[in-house]
C-alpha positions in Angstrom: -3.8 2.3 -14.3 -6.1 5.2 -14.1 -9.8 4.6 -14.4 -9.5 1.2 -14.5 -11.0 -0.8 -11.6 -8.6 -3.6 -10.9 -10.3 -4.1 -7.5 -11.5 -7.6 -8.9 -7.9 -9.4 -9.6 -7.0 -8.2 -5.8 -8.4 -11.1 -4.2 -6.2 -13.3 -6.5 -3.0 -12.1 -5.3 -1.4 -15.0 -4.1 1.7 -13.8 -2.5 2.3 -11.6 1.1 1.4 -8.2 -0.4 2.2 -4.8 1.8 0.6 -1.5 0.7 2.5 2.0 1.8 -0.1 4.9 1.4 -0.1 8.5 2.6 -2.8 9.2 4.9 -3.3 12.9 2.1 -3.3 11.1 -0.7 -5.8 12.9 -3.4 -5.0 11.1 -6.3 -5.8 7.4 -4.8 -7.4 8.1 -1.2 -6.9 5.9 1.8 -9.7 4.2 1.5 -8.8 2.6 -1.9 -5.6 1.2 -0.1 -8.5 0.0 3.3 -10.1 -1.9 0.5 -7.5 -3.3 -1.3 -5.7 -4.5 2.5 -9.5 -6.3 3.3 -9.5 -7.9 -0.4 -5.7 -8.9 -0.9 -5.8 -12.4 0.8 -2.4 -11.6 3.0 -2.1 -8.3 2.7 -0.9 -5.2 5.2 -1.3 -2.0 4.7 0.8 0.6 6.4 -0.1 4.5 6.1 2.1 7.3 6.5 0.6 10.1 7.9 0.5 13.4 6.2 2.1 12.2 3.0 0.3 12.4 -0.4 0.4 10.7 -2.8 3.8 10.3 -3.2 4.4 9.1 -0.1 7.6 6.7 -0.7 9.7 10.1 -2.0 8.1 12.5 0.9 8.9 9.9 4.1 12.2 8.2 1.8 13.6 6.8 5.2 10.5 5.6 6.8 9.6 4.1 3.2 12.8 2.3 3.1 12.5 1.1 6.6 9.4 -0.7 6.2 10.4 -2.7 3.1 13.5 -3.4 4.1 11.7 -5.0 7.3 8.9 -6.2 5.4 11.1 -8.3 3.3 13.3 -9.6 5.6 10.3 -10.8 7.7 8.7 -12.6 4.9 9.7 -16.6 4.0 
């Protein structure tokens, strides 16, 4: 949601949450996704370098890595 600051309902996430960023991002910067790792009770954040915004379709194979590992690591 654009414009809206949902920063507030972060810390209620009750479930292991991982956030994949690219370290260009313009649209959402990296620091939204530092903030949102330190608020998120159980949450990781993992930052691709160089990608934008977009950063699952630009690194596809390293995206698909991490999740795959990331949920077969979590109960």
């Amino acid at each position: 949601m654009v414009n809206e600051d949902l920063l507030p309902y972060a810390k209620r996430v009750s479930r292991s949450t991982l956030l994949i960023w690219g370290s260009s991002d313009e649209d959402t910067p990296l620091w939204q996704g530092q903030l949102l790792e330190k608020t998120i009770p159980d949450a990781g954040l993992v930052t691709l370098n160089g990608a934008g915004h977009y950063s699952y379709l630009e690194r596809i194979n390293e995206f698909i890595t991490i999740v795959d590992h990331f949920f077969k690591s979590t109960p």
